[in-house]
C-alpha positions as a Markdown table, in Angstrom:
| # | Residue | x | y | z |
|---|---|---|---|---|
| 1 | Unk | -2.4 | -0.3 | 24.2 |
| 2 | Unk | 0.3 | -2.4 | 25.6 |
| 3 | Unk | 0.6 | -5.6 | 25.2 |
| 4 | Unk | 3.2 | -8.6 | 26.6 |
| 5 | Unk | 2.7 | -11.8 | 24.2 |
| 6 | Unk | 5.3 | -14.6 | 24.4 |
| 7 | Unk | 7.9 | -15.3 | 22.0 |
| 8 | Unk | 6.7 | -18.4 | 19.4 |
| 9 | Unk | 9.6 | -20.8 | 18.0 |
| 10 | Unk | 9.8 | -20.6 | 14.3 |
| 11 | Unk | 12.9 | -23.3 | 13.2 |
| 12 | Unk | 15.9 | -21.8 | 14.7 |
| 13 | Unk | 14.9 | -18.5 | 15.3 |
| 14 | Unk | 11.7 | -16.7 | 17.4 |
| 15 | Unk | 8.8 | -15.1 | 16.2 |
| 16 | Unk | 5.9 | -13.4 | 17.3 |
| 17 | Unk | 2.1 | -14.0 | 16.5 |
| 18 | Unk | -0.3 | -11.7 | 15.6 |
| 19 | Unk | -4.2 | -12.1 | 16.5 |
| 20 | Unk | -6.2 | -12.1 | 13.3 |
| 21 | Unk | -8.1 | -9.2 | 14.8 |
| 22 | Unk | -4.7 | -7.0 | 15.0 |
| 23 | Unk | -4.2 | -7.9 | 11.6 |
| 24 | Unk | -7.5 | -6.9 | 9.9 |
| 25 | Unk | -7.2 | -3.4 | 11.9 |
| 26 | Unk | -4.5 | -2.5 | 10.9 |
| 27 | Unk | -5.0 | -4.0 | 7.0 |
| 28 | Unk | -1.5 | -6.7 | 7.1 |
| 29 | Unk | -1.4 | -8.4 | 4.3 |
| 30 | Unk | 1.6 | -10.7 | 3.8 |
| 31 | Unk | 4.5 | -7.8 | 5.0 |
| 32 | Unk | 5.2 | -5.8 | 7.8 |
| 33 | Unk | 7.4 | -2.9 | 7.7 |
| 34 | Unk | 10.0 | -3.0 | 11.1 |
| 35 | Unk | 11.9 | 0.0 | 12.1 |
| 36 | Unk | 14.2 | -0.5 | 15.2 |
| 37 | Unk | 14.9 | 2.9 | 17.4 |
| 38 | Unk | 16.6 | 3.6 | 21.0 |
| 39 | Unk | 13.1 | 3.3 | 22.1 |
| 40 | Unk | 11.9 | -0.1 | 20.6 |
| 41 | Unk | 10.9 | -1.8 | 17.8 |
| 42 | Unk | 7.9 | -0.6 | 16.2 |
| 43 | Unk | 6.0 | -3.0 | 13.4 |
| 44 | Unk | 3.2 | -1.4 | 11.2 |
| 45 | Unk | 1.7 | -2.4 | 7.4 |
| 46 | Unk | 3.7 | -1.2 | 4.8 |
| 47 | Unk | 2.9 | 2.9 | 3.8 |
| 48 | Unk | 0.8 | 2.6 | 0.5 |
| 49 | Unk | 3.8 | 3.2 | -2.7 |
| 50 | Unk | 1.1 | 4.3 | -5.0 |
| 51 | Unk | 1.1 | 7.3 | -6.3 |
| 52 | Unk | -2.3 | 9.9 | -5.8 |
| 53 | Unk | -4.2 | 10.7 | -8.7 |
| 54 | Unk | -2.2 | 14.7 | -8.3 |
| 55 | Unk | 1.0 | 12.4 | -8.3 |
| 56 | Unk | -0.1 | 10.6 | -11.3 |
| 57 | Unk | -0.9 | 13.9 | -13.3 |
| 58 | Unk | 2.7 | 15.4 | -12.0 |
| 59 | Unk | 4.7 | 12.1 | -13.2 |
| 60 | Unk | 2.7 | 12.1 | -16.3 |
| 61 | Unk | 2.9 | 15.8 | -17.4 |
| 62 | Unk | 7.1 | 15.5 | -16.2 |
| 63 | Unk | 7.3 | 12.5 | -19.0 |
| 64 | Unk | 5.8 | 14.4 | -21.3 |
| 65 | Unk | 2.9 | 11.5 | -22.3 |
| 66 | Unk | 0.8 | 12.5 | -24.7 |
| 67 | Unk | -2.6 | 11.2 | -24.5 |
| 68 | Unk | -4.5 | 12.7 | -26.6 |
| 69 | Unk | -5.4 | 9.1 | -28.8 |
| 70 | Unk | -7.5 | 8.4 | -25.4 |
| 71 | Unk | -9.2 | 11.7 | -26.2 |
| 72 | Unk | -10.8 | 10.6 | -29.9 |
| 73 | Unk | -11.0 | 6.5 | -28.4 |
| 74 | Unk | -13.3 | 8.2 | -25.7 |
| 75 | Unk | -16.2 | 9.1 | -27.7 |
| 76 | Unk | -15.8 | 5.8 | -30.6 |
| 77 | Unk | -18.8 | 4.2 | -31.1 |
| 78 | Unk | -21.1 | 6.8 | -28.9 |
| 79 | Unk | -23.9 | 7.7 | -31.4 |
| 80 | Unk | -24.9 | 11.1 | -30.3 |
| 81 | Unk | -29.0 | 11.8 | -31.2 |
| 82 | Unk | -29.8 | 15.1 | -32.9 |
């Protein structure tokens, strides 16, 4: 989709607006990531930093955490019946 939408005067420099409908699409919260090429400029949301639940494990297992304490806090106070 192409779109031509004017430039908006924001103190001494120039902006551009967004519709609220663009915004919610595309999940823009209070950032936008801007990368300039030959081509253009292109504006998106910011990628997502946080790590998978994989890239969790990897991180975790490279710094050697040890949680096995979570392992015995798991089951305090769970009365099992007979």
């Amino acid at each position: 989709m192409k779109t031509v939408i004017p430039l908006a005067k924001i103190g001494n420099s120039q902006g551009i607006r967004l519709s609220k409908k663009l915004i919610q699409r595309y999940r823009i919260q209070d950032k936008i990531e801007m990368e300039t090429t030959p081509d253009g400029i292109i504006i998106r949301a910011p990628a997502d930093t946080r790590l998978s639940w994989a890239a969790t494990y990897e991180q975790m297992a490279r710094e050697g955490e040890d949680f096995s304490d979570w392992e015995a806090v798991a089951e305090d106070g769970i009365d099992y019946e007979s």
